[in-house]
N, C-alpha and C positions, 0 to 999 in steps of 0.2 A: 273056178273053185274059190281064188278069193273073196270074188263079188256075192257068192252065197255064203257064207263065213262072216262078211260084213253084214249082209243083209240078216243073219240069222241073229246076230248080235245086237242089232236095232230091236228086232221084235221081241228078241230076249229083256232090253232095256225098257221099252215098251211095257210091255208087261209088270214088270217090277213097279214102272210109274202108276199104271192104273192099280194096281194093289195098294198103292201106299194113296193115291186118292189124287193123283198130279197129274200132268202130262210134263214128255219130255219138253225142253227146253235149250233152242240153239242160240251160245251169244257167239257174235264173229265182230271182227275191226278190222279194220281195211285205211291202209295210207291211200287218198285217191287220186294222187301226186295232182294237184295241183285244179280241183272241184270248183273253176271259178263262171260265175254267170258272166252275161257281155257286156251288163250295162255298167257305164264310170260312176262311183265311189268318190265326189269330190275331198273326204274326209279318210280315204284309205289309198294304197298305194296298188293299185290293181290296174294300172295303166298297160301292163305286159299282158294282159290279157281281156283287150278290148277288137273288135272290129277289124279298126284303121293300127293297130300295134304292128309291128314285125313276125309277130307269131299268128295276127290273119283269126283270133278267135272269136269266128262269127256263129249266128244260132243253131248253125249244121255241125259245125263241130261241137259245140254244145250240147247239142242233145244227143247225139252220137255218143258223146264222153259219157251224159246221164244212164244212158242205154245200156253202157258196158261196165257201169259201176252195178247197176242192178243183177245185168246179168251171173255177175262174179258172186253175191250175193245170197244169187236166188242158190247156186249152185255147190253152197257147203249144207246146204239140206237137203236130203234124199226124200224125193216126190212131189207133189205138191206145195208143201209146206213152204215159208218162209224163214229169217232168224228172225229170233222173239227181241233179240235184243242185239242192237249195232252199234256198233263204236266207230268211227269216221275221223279220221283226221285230214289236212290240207282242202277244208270247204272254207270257201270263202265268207259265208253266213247261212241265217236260218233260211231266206228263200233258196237255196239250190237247196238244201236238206225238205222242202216243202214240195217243191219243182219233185224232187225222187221220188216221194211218197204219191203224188197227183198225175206223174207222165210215166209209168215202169210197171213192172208188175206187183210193185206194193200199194196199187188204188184198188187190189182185189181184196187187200186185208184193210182193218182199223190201226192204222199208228201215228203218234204224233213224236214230234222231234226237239230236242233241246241243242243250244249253241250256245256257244262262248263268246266274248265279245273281248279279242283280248289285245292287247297293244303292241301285238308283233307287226314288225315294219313290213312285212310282204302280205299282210291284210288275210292270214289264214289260222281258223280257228280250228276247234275242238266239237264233235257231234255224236249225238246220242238220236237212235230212233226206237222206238218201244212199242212192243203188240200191247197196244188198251183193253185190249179184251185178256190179257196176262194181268197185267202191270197199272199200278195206280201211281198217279205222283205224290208224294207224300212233300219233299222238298228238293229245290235246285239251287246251286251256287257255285261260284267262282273260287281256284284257292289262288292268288298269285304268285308263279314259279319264276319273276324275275327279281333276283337281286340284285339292290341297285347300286353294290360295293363294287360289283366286277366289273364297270367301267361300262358304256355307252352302249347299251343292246338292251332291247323288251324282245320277249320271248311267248309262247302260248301260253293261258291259264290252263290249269286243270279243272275239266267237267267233273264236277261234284256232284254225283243226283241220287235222291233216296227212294225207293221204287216199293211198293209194297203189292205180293202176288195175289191173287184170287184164293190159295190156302193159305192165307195169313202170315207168308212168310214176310221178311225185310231184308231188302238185297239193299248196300251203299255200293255204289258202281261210278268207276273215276275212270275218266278217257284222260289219258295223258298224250301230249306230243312234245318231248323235253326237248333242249336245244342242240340242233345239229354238232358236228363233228368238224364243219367249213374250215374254220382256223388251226386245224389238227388234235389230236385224241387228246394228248394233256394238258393244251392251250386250253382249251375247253370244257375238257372234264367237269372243271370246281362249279359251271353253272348249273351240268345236270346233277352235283351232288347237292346242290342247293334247291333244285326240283323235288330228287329224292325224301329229301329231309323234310319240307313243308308236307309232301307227302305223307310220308312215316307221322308226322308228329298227329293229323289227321286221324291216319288208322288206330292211333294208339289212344288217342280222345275216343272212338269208336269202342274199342277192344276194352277200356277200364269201366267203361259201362256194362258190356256182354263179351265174353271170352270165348262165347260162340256165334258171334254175329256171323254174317254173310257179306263175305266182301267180296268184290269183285275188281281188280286192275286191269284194263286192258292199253295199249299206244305203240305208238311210235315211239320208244325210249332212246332209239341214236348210242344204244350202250347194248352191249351183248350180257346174256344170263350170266356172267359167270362177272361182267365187271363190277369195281368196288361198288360204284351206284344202289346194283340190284342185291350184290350178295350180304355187302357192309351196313348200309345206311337204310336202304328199302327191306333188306333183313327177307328175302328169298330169294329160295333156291328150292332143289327136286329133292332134295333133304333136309326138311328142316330139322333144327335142334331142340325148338322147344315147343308148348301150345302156341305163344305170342308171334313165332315166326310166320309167315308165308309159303305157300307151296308153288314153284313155277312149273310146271309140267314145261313148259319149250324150252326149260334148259337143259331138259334129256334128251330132247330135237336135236338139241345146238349140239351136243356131244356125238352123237351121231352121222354131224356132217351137214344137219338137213337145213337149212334157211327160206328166210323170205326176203330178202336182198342180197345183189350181188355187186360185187365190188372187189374190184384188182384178182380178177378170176378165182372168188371164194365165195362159197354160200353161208350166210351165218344171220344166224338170228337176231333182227331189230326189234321186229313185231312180238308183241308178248300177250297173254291175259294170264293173271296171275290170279292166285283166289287166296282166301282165308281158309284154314283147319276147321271154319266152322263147316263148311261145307265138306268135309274130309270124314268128321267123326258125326253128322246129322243121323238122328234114328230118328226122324222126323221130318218132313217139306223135302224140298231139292238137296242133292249130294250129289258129289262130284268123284268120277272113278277118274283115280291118277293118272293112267296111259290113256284117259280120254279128250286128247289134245293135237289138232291137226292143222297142216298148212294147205292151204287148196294151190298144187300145183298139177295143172290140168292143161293140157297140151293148150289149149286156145290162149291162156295169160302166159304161154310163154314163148322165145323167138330162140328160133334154134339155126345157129351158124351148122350152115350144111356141110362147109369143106373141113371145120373142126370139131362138128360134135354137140359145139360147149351153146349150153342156157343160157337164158338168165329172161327175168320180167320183160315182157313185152307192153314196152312204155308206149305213153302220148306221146311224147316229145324228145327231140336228143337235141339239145342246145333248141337250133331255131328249126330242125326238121321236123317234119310232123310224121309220125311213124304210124296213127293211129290205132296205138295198144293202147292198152287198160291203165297201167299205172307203174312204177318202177319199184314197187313193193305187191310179194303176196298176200292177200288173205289170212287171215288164221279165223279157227272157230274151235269152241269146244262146247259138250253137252252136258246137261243137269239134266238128272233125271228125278 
C-alpha cells in the first residue's frame, strides 16, 4: 500500500510538471567518503590512497567504489531516470567525477561535471554533475571557507555554480563540505561559522538583486539543522521567519530521529540541501513541496549488527579494514517539480 501511495504521488507530481510545461527534477548529494583515483598527486597529499599504501587502493577497488557510488545514485530515482543534478563531496578531483560519468550508468545520459580545486590537506574536494540536456552553465566559481585567523588548517571551498534550465529558469547551487568536527564540536565550531557566513554573505549578494531567485544548498555541513551555523548565521530552518530566510526540509528529518550519519549510537543529520523561498512561493518554473525531502536508507548502504539490531552506513573503510560499503554517510535527494 505504501509503494502505490508513493507511486501515485509521483504521477500526481508528474502531471502537475507537464501542465506547467517542465519535467520533474531530482537533485541528491552524497558524501562518497573518500572518492579517490590510484594514480599519485605529486602536488597533493593522496599518498593513503595509492596501490603500494596500507589501505592496498588498487584499480579493483576503485572501480568497485565508482560502481557503488553510481549505484546509490541511480537509486533516489524511481525507474529509469537518473538525478538531474548531484552534489559530491570527498572526490579527489575532476577526473574520478569524469571516470563516474564515462564507467556507470551515467554514459546512458548527457552530463558534465564541475570541481573545486581546493587547499584542504587531505586532497578532497567539492563536485557538481549536471543533465546538459536540463541545465546550461551560465557561471562557475570558488567562494573560500578557510579562515586564516583560526590558526593552521585550509579547508574545502564552496562549489559555486549558476545553471540556467531549458524553461528559462536560474538555479545558484552551492555544494558545500564545511570543516569536520575532529578537534571536538566547539573547538571547532568558529570555522564552520566562518564557512557559513562567506556563505550567507553570497546568498544575500543573490537575494538583493531577486527576492525570488532559486537557490539551491546542498553538503556535508559537519553541523546538525538545528546548530548555530545553519539556524543563526546560514539563517535556515523548517521555519522560517521571514522572505530572506531559508527553508531546510532535513531539519524536520532530524527532529524526527531520522539521519544520514551515525556516530556514538545516534542518527542525525550532517547531510542537508536546503533551498530558497523562491522555490516555495514559484507560480512559475520548478517549486519545491516542503515534506518533499528524503534520505535513501536502503537495506544495501546499510550494515546491520545482527546480535544487536543496531544500523548504521555501510562504509568502505574502518580505520585500515576494508569492509567494502558504499560510504559512511547516506544520500539525501529531494524533487522540483
Amino acid at each position: 500500500m505504501k509503494k502505490l501511495i508513493i507511486s501515485l504521488y509521483l504521477v500526481f507530481i508528474s502531471i502537475i510538471a507537464v501542465a506547467q510545461g517542465t519535467q520533474t527534477i531530482t537533485v541528491a548529494f552524497y558524501n562518497t567518503e573518500n572518492f579517490f583515483d590510484t594514480k599519485d598527486d605529486p602536488e597533493k597529499n593522496d599518498d593513503e590512497f595509492l596501490p603500494e599504501s596500507k589501505l592496498k587502493w588498487d584499480e579493483t577497488r576503485y572501480l568497485n567504489k565508482l560502481t557503488k557510488i553510481a549505484q546509490v545514485l541511480d537509486s533516489t530515482v524511481v525507474g529509469e531516470d537518473l538525478p538531474n543534478l548531484v552534489g559530491l563531496v570527498e572526490v579527489e578531483n575532476n577526473d574520478v567525477l569524469q571516470e563516474l560519468i564515462n564507467q556507470s550508468v551515467f554514459k546512458t545520459k548527457n552530463y558534465a561535471s564541475l570541481c573545486t580545486n581546493s587547499p584542504d590537506v587531505r586532497s578532497i574536494d567539492c563536485g557538481l554533475l549536471y543533465d546538459k540536456s536540463i541545465f546550461t552553465l551560465v557561471e562557475f566559481k570558488e567562494l573560500n571557507a578557510t579562515n586564516p585567523t583560526l590558526g593552521d588548517y585550509k579547508t574545502r571551498n564552496i562549489l559555486f555554480a549558476t545553471l540556467k534550465t531549458t524553461n528559462g529558469d536560474v538555479f545558484y547551487v552551492f555544494v558545500n563540505h564545511w570543516p569536520s568536527r575532529r578537534e571536538g564540536v566547539e573547538a571547532s565550531e568558529p570555522r564552520r561559522i566562518y564557512a557559513a557566513e562567506q556563505l550567507r554573505k553570497q546568498v544575500d549578494e543573490i537575494l538583493k538583486k531577486d527576492k525570488g531567485a532559486k537557490i539551491i544548498i546542498m553538503g556535508d555541513f559537519n553541523d546538525h539543522p538545528d546548530n548555530r551555523s545553519i539556524t543563526n548565521i546560514l539563517r535556515a530552518s523548517d521555519q522560517p521567519k521571514n522572505n530572506l530566510d531559508l527553508y531546510n526540509p532535513f531539519q524536520t528529518l532530524d527532529k524526527n530521529k531520522q539521519g544520514t550519519h551515525y556516530y556514538n549510537k545516534e542518527w542525525r543529520v550532517l547531510d542537508q540541501i536546503i533551498v530558497s523561498q523562491g522555490f516555495l512561493r514559484s507560480k512559475k518554473g520548478y517549486g519545491f513541496l516542503p515534506k518533499n525531502a528524503h534520505i535513501l536508507k536502503k537495506d544495501f548502504v546499510l550494515f546491520k549488527n545482527e546480535k544487536t539490531g543496531e544500523e548504521r552506513p555501510n562504509r568502505t573503510y574502518g580505520g585500515e579494514k576494508y569492509f567494502n560499503g558504499y560510504s559512511d554517510h547516506l544520500a539525501i535527494y529531494i524533487m522540483l517539480y
